[in-house]
N, C-alpha and C positions, 0 to 999 in steps of 0.2 A: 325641789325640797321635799322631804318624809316629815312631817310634823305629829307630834301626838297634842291632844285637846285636850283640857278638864274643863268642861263647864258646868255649870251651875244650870241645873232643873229642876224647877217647880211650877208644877201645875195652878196652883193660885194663890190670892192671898195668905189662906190659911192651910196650906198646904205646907206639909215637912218636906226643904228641900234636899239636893243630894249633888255630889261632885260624880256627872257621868264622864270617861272616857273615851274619846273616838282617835282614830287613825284617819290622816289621810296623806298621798303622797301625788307626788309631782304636782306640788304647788308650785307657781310660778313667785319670784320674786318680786316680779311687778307687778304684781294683783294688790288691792287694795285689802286691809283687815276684811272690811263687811264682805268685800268679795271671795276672800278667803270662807267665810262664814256661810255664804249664798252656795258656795261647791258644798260646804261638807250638809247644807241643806237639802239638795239635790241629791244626795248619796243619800240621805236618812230616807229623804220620798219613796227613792227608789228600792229602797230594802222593808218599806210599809212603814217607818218608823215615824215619828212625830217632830217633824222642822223644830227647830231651835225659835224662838221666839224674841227676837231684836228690834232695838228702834231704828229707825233713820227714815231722812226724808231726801233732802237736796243731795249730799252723797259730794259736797262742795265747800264742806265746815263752815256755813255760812248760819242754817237754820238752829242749831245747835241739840236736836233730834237727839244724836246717837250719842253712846257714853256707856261704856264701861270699863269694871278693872280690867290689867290685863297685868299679868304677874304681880300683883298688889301694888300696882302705878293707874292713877285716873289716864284714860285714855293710851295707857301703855305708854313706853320707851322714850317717845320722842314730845316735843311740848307742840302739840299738834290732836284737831281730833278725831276719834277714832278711825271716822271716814277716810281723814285722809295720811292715815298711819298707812304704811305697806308693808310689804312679809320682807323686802331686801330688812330689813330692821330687827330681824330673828335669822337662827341658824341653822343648816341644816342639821334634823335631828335632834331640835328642840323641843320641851313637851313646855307648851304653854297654858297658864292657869285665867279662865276667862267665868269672872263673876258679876254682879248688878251691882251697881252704886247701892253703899252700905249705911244706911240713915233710917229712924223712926220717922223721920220726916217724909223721907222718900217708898214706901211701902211697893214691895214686889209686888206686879202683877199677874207675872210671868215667865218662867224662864229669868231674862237676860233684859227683860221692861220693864221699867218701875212708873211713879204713878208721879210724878214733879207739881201736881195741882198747886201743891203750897207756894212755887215762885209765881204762879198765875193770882192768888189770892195778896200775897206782898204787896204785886203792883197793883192791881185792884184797890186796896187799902189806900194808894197815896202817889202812883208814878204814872201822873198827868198831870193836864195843865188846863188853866181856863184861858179859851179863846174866844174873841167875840168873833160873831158869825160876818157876814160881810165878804168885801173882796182882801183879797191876799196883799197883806201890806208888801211896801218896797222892800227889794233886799237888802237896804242898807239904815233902813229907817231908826234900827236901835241897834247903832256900832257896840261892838263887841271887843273888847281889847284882845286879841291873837291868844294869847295865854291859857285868857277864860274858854276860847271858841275850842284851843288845842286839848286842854284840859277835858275839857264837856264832852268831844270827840272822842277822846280815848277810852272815854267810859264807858259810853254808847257801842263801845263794840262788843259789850257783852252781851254773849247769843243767849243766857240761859244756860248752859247745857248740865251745870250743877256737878262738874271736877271739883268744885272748889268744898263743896257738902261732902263731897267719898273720898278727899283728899286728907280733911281735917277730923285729925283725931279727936276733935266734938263735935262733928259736926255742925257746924255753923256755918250757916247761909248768909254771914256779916259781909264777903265782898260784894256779891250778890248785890247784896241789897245795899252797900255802900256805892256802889255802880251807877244802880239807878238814881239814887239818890243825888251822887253827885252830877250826873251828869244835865237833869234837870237844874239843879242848884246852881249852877254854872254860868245857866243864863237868864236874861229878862223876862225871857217868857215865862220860868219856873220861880219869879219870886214871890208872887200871892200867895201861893200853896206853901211855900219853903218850909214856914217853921212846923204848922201842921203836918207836913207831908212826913219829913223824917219820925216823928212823935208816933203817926199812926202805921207807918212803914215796918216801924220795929218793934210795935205792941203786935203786928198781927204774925211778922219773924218766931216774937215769942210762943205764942198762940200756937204755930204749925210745929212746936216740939222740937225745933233746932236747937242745935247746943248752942253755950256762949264762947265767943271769941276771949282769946288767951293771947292774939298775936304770936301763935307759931309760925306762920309763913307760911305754908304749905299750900293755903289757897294758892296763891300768888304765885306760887315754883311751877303750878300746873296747869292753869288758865292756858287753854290755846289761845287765847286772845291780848294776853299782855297785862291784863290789868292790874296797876300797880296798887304794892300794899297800903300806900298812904291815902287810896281812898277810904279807907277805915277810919282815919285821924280825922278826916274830913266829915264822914258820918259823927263821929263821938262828936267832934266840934257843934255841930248842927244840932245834936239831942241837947249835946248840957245847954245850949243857947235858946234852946225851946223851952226845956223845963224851967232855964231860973224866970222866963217872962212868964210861967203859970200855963203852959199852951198846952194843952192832955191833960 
C-alpha cells in the first residue's frame, strides 16, 4: 500500500503545533498502526529528520498506553486500540489524518503524547479499598452474587487509555471515572470507602478541567474495552446517595 500521512507536530507544551505531511509506500497490510508509524519513524531517522513522538507500551491493547485520533475517530476505524488497529483497515492510496487526544484536561506533550496525569490523580482521590493486613482470606469467604462479580468485572477492564475524553464532544472523563467507581462498588471489599469514594472521585474529575457529561454516547461507541454507558447511571446513582447523607 502508498499511503500519505498528516500528523500532528509539536515540539512541546507551549509550542504552536502544525499538520506535517509525509509519504510512504509499500506498507504492508498486516503491519500494525504503531508499526505503520515505527517505518515512517525510521524513514525520518534516516533522512536526519526528528521520529514522530507516540505512546505505547505492551503493543497488546492491554496496558492502555497508546491512543490516538485517526481520521477524527479515538483509536481510528475499528472499536479496538490503536495497537491493535492494522493498515488491512485503510486503502490503498489513502491519506490519513493522525492527531493527540483533544482535551484541556489531557495537555500535549509532544508530537502525538499527551500527558493523562489527571486519570492517575481521579484514582488517587478515591479507587481503593481498605484492607487489613494479614493472610489472604479464603476465596469464597464473602459470596458474591454472579451479577455483582460480572458487573464489577466488566468494568475493571478499563485500561485508562482516555478514547472516551477525545471521543466526547466535552470532554468528560465520566466513563472513566464511572468504571472505576463501579467496579469497586460492586463489591464487599469497596463498601467502606463507597459513598466517600464516589464524592471525592468526582470533585477531583472536576478539578482536572474535564468537561460535563450530557449522555451523548460517544464514550461508549469507542471504548476498546466494552464499557457500557449505564455505568454513568450508576455513578449519578452513588453521588446523589452520597450527598443527600451529607458525605463531602
Amino acid at each position: 500500500m502508498n499511503i500519505t500521512l498528516r500528523v500532528w507536530r509539536q515540539k512541546g507544551r507551549d509550542d504552536e503545533g502544525r499538520m506535517v505531511t509525509y509519504k510512504l509506500t509499500d506498507v504492508s497490510a498486516d503491519m500494525s498502526f504503531l508499526e505503520m508509524l515505527d517505518v515512517l519513524n525510521e524513514k525520518l531517522t534516516l533522512e536526519g529528520e526528528e521520529p514522530v513522538a507516540f505512546d505505547h507500551d505492551c503493543r497488546e491493547g492491554i496496558c492502555g498506553a497508546c491512543g490516538v485520533v485517526i481520521d477524527g475517530e479515538a483509536h481510528g476505524p475499528e472499536r479496538t486500540t490503536t495497537c491493535q488497529l492494522h493498515m488491512r483497515s485503510f486503502n490503498d492510496g489513502d491519506t490519513i489524518t493522525v492527531e493527540p487526544w483533544r482535551a484541556s484536561a489531557f495537555p500535549v506533550v509532544k508530537d502525538l503524547v499527551v500527558d493523562r496525569g489527571a486519570f492517575d490523580r481521579i484514582i488517587q482521590a478515591g479507587g481503593y479499598i481498605s484492607a487489613p493486613t494479614g493472610t489472604a482470606p479464603d476465596a469464597h469467604a464473602n459470596p458474591i452474587p454472579k451479577p455483582d462479580a460480572d458487573r464489577a468485572f466488566d468494568a475493571a477492564t478499563c485500561i485508562g487509555c482516555g478514547a472516551c475524553v477525545a471521543a466526547c464532544p466535552n470532554a468528560s472523563s465520566m466513563l472513566f471515572t464511572a468504571a472505576k467507581v463501579t467496579h469497586l462498588g460492586m463489591l464487599p471489599q469497596g463498601q467502606p470507602e463507597r459513598a466517600a469514594r464516589v464524592v471525592q472521585m468526582v470533585n477531583q474529575q472536576d478539578e482536572e478541567d474535564f468537561g460535563g457529561c450530557t449522555n451523548i454516547g460517544e464514550c461508549a461507541a469507542v471504548c476498546p474495552k466494552g464499557i457500557p454507558l449505564d455505568t454513568i447511571s450508576q455513578l449519578n446513582t452513588d453521588l446523589l446517595g452520597s450527598l443527600s447523607k451529607g458525605v463531602g
